[in-house]
C-alpha positions in Angstrom: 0.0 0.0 0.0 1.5 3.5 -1.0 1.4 6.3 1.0 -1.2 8.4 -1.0 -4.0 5.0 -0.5 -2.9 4.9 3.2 -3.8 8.8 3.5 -7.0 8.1 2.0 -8.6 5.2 4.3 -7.2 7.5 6.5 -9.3 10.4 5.5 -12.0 8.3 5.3 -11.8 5.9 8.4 -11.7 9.7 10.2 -14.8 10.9 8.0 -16.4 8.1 9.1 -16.0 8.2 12.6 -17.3 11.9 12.6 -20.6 10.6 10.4 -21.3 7.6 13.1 -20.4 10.1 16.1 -23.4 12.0 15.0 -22.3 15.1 16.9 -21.4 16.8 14.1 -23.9 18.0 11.0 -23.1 15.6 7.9 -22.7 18.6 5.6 -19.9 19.9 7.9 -18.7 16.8 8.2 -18.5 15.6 4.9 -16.7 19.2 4.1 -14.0 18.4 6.7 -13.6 15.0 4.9 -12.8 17.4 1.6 -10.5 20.0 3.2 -8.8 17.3 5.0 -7.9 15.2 1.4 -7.0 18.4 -0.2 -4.6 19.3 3.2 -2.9 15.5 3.0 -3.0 15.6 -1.5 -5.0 12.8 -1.7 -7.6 15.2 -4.0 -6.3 17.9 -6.0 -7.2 21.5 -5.4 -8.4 22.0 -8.6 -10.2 19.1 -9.0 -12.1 19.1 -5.4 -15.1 20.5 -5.9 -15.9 18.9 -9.4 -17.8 16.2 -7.7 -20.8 18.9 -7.6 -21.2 18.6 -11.0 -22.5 15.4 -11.0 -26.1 14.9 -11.1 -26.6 12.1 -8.3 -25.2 14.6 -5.7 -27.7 16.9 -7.0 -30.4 14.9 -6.1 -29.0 13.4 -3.2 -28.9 16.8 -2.0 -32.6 17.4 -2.9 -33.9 14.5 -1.6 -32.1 15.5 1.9 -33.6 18.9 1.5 -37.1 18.1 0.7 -37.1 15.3 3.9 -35.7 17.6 6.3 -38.6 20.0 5.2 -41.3 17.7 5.4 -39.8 16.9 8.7 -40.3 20.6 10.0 -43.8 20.6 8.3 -45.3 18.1 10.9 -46.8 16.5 7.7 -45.4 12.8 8.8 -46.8 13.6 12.4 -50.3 15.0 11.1 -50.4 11.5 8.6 -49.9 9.4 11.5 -52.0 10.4 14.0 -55.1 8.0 13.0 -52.7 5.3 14.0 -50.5 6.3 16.5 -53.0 4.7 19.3 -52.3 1.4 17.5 -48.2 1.5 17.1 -47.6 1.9 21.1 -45.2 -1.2 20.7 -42.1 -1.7 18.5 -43.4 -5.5 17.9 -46.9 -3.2 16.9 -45.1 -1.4 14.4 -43.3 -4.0 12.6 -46.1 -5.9 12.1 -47.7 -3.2 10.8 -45.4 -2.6 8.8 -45.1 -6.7 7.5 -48.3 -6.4 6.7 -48.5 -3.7 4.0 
């Protein structure tokens, strides 16, 4: 293993340790994961922010945006109230949720 592929599980063991330490946002986190390959030369400055470009991180980014809005709508919570008397159990919910 060269030094450059060891820098980069490096970078990303780290990256992931921030995501699954969950006290950090993931947006800050995953831009700490960029700065920090740019900083060791693992990515290229010029080439770090290409990634953008790509249409799955353009709706990847959507789809988080649109969840985390319906999240602050309290649409999800207004949907389930007719059932939330039902689901007081986890072993409630899954079935409930084997059964559709």
């Amino acid at each position: 293993m060269t030094i450059q592929q060891a820098l980069a599980f490096a970078v990303l063991a780290v990256t992931m340790a921030l995501f699954v330490w969950g006290r950090l946002r993931y947006d800050l986190v995953a831009l700490l994961g960029l700065l920090a390959g740019i900083v060791v030369g693992v990515v290229p400055p010029e080439k770090a922010f290409t990634g953008f470009s790509d249409d799955i991180v353009v709706i990847v980014a959507s789809a988080l945006l649109v969840s985390a809005a319906v999240k602050r709508s309290g649409a999800v919570d207004i949907a389930m109230r007719p059932f939330a008397g039902r689901l007081k159990s986890a072993q409630a919910q899954v079935r409930a949720a084997n059964s559709g």
